[in-house]
C-alpha positions as CSV (number, residue, x, y, z in Angstrom):
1,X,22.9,18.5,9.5
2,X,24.8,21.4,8.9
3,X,24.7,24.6,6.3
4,X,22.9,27.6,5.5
5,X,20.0,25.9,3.4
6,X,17.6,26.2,6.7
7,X,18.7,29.5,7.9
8,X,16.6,31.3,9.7
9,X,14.3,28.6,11.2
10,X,17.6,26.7,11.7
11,X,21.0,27.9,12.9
12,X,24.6,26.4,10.7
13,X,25.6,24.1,13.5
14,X,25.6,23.5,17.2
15,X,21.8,23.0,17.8
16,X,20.0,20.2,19.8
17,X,17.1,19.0,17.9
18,X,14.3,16.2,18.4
19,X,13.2,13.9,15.8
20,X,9.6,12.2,15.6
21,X,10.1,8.5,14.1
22,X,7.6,7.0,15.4
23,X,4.4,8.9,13.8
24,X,5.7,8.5,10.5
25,X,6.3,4.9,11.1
26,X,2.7,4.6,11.9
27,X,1.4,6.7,9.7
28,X,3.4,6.6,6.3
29,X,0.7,9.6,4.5
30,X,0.9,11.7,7.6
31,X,3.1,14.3,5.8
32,X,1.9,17.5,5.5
33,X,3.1,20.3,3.2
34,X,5.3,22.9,5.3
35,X,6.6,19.6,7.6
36,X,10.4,19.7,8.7
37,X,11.6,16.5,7.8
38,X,15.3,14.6,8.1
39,X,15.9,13.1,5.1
40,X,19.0,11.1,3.5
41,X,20.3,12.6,0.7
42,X,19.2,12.0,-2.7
43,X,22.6,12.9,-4.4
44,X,24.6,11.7,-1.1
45,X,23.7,8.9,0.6
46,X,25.9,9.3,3.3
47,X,24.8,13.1,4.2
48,X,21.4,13.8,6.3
49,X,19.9,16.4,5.5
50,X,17.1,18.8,6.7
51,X,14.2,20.6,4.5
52,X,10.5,21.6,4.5
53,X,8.1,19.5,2.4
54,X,6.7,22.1,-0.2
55,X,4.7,19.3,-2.4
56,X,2.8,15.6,-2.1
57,X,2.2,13.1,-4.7
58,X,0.1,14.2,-7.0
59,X,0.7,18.1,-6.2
60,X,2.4,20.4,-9.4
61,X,4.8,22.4,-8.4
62,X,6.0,25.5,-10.3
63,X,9.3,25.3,-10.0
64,X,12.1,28.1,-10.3
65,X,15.6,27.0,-10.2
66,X,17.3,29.8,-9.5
67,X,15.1,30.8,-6.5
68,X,13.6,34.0,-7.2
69,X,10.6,35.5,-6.9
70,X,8.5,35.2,-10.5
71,X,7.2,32.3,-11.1
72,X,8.7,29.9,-14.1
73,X,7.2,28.2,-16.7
74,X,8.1,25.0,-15.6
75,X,5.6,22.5,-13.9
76,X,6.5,19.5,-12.1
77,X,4.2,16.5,-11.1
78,X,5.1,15.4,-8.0
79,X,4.5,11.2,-8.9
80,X,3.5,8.8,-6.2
81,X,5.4,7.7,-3.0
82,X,7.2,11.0,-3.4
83,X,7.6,14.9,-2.3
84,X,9.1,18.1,-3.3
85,X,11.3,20.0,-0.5
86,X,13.4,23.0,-0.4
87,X,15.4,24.7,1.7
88,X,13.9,27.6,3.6
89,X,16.6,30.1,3.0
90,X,16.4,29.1,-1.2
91,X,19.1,31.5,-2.4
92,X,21.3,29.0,-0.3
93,X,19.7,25.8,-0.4
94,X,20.3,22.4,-2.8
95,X,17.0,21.2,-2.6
96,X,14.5,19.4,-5.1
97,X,14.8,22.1,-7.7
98,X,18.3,20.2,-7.9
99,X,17.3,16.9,-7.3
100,X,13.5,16.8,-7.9
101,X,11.4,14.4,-6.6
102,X,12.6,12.7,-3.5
103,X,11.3,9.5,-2.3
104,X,9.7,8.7,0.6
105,X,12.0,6.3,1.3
106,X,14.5,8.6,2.1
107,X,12.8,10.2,5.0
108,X,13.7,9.5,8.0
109,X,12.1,11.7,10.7
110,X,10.0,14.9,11.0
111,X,11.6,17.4,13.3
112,X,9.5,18.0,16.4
113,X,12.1,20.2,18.7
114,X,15.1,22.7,18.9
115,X,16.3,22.1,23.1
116,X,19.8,23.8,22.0
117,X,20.6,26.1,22.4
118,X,18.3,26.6,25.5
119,X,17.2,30.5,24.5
120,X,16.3,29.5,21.1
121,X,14.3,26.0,22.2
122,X,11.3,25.9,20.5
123,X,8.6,23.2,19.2
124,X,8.7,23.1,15.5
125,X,4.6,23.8,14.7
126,X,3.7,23.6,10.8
127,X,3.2,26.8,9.6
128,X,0.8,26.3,6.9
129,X,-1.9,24.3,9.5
130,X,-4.4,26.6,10.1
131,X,-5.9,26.6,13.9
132,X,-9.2,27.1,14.9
C-alpha cells in the first residue's frame, strides 16, 4: 500500500501496520462505516489497497466526483454484499467515486495498528463509534 489517497491518517510508504483477518472471517457483517479496511483492487487485481468504508448495503450515498465540498445531485444505492470507500485525503484518492461499489469479496482485512514508525504507533479506533 502505498500513495497519498490515505494521507494524513496514513503516511506514503515505510509504515508497519497490523491487519485483523480473523474478525472479519467470523463475522462477515461486522463492518462498520468509518472502518479501515485492506482491500484488492477493483480496477487492479494485483494492487492492495487501503480506504475507509463510507457506506453499507443498503446505505445512499451522495456522491461527488470531483471531491469537493457541495454536495451533488447524484445518489448511489450501495446494493447487497457491497460498500462504498474513499480515500481519506479525497482530492488525492481513486476510490469508489471511480469505481463504485466494491464487493465484499474484495476485502481482505481491517486495519487494527500502525507499530512503524515507533513515534507514530497508534491503534486505529473508528472514528464515527461513539463511546459511552
Amino acid at each position: 500500500m502505498s500513495g497519498p489517497s490515505m494521507l494524513p491518517t496514513l503516511a506514503t510508504n515505510g509504515e508497519v501496520v497490523i491487519e485483523d483477518r480473523l474478525s472479519l472471517r467470523l463475522n462477515p457483517s461486522g463492518l462498520a462505516r468509518g472502518d479501515l479496511v485492506v482491500v484488492r483492487s477493483p480496477i487492479n487485481p494485483t494492487a492492495i489497497i487501503c480506504k475507509r468504508v463510507i457506506g453499507l448495503p443498503g446505505d445512499v450515498i451522495c456522491v461527488d466526483p470531483t471531491g469537493q465540498k457541495a454536495p451533488s445531485t447524484e445518489h448511489v444505492l450501495i446494493p447487497k454484499g457491497h460498500i462504498w470507500l474513499c480515500g481519506d485525503n479525497m482530492a488525492h484518492s481513486r476510490d469508489s467515486r471511480d469505481y463504485g461499489p466494491v464487493p465484499m469479496a474484495l476485502i481482505r482485512s481491517r486495519l487494527f495498528a500502525r507499530i512503524w514508525p515507533w513515534e507514530d504507533r497508534r491503534i486505529f479506533r473508528n472514528p464515527m463509534t461513539v463511546l459511552e
